[in-house]
C-alpha positions in Angstrom: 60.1 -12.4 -21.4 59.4 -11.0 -25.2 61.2 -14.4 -26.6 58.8 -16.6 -24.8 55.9 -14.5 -25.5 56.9 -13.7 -29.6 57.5 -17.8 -29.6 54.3 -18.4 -28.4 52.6 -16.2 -31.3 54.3 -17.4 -34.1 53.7 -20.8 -33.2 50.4 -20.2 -32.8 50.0 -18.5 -36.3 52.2 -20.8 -38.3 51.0 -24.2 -36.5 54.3 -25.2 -35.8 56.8 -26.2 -33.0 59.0 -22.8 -32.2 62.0 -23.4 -30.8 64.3 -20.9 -29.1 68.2 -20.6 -29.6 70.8 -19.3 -27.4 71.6 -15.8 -28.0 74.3 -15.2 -30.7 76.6 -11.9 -30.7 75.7 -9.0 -33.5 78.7 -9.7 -35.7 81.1 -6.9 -34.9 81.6 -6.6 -39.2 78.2 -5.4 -39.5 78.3 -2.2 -37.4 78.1 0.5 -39.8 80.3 3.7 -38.1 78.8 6.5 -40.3 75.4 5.8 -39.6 75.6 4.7 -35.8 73.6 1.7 -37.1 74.4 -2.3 -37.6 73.7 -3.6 -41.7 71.0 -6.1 -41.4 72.2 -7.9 -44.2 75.8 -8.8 -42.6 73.8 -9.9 -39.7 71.0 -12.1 -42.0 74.2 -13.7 -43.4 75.8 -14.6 -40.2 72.2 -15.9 -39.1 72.2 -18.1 -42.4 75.1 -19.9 -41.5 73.9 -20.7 -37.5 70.5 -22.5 -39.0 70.0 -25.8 -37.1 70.4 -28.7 -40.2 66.5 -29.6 -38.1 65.1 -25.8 -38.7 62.7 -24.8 -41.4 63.6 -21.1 -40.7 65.2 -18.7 -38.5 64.1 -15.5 -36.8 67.3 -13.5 -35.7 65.4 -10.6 -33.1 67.9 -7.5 -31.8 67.9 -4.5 -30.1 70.8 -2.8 -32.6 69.3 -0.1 -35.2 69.3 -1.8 -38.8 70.2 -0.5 -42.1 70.8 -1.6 -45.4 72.6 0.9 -47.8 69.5 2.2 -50.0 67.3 2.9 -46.7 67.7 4.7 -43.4 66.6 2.6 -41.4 64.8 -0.9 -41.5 62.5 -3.0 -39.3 63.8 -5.9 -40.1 65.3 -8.0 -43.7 64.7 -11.7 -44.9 65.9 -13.6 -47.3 62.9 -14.0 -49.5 61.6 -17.7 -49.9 64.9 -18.5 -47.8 65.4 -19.6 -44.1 66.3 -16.8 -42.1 65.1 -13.1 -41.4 66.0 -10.6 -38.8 64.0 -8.1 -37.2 65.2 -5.0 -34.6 63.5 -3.8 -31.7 65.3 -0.4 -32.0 62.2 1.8 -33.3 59.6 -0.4 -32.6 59.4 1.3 -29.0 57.7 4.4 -28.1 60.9 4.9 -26.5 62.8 5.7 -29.5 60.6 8.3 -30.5 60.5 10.0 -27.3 57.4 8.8 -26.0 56.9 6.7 -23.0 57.1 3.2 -23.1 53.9 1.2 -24.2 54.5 -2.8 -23.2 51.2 -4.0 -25.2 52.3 -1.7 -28.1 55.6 -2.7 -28.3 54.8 -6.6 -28.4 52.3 -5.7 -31.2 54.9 -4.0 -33.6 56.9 -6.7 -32.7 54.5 -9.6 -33.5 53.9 -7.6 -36.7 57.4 -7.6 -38.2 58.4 -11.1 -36.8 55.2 -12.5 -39.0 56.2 -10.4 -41.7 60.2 -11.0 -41.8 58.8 -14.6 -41.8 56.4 -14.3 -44.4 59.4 -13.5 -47.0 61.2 -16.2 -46.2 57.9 -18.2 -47.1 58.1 -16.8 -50.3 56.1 -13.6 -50.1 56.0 -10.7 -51.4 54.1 -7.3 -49.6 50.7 -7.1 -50.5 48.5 -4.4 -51.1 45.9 -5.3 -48.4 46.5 -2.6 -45.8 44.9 -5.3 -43.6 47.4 -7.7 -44.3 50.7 -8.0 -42.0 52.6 -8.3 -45.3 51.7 -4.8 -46.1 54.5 -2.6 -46.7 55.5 -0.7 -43.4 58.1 2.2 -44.1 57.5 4.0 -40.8 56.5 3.0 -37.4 52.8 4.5 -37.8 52.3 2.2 -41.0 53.5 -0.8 -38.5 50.8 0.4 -36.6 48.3 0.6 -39.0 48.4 -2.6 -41.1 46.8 -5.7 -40.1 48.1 -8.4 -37.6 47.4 -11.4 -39.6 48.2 -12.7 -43.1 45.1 -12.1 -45.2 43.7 -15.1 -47.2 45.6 -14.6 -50.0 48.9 -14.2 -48.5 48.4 -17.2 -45.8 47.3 -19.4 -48.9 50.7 -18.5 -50.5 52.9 -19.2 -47.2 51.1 -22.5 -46.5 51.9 -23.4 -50.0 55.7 -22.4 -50.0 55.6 -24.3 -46.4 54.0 -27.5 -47.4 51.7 -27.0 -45.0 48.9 -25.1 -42.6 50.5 -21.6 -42.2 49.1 -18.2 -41.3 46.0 -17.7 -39.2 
């Protein structure tokens, strides 16, 4: 299963123990009807108030489209140097673009904006380093083409804001 798997890599890159929660409902508040699409900031703030009291951070992951109100569309939002982030799954598959559907691609986006929804809420910012997962990704072909990994920089910043090893 993706959860498992996305578990797995983050707490491989971050050092620490991942724990996964039981599945919450897409607060009904945030679907926006206009745009077809669900606000990812209603849905950050819902997430903000189910953070277990023993949880550094929180990674909300959905299949619903997100939106905020100055963009189309987003990956995902965080709350920067916060606890909790969301990511959707929506346009990270081939699928959604009319392609068929690529399994080691699709993890790969997803890994991506997990680590990088994650790296705001350690305090980051998006860096310039194309090579850096941090780098800003506006489309799905910039997801693609950034790094998978914090560069030095970056992980020296999140370990910092963690108190701690982070990155890889």
């Amino acid at each position: 299963m993706i959860l498992q798997w996305l578990r797995k890599e983050v707490a491989d890159t971050f050092l620490a123990t991942v724990r996964e929660m039981p599945p919450m409902s897409v607060p009904p508040a945030s679907f926006e009807a206009g745009r077809n699409q669900h606000s990812s900031t209603k849905i950050l703030k819902e997430l903000l108030g189910e953070v277990p009291k023993d949880a550094l951070k929180l990674l909300g992951i959905t299949g619903m489209d997100l939106c905020i109100p100055i963009l189309t569309y987003v990956f995902g939002e965080a709350q920067l140097g916060g606890t909790a982030a969301v990511v959707s799954t929506a346009r990270l598959r081939q699928e959604f673009y009319g392609g068929a559907p690529d399994r080691p691609l699709f993890l790969e986006r997803v890994r991506k904006e997990s680590l990088h929804e994650l790296g705001h809420t350690f305090g980051l910012i998006h860096c310039r380093s194309g090579e850096c997962v941090m780098h800003l990704s506006n489309t799905v072909v910039d997801v693609d083409a950034k790094g998978r990994n914090f560069c030095t920089y970056c992980r020296t910043v999140a370990a910092s804001n963690a108190g701690g090893g982070s990155g890889k």
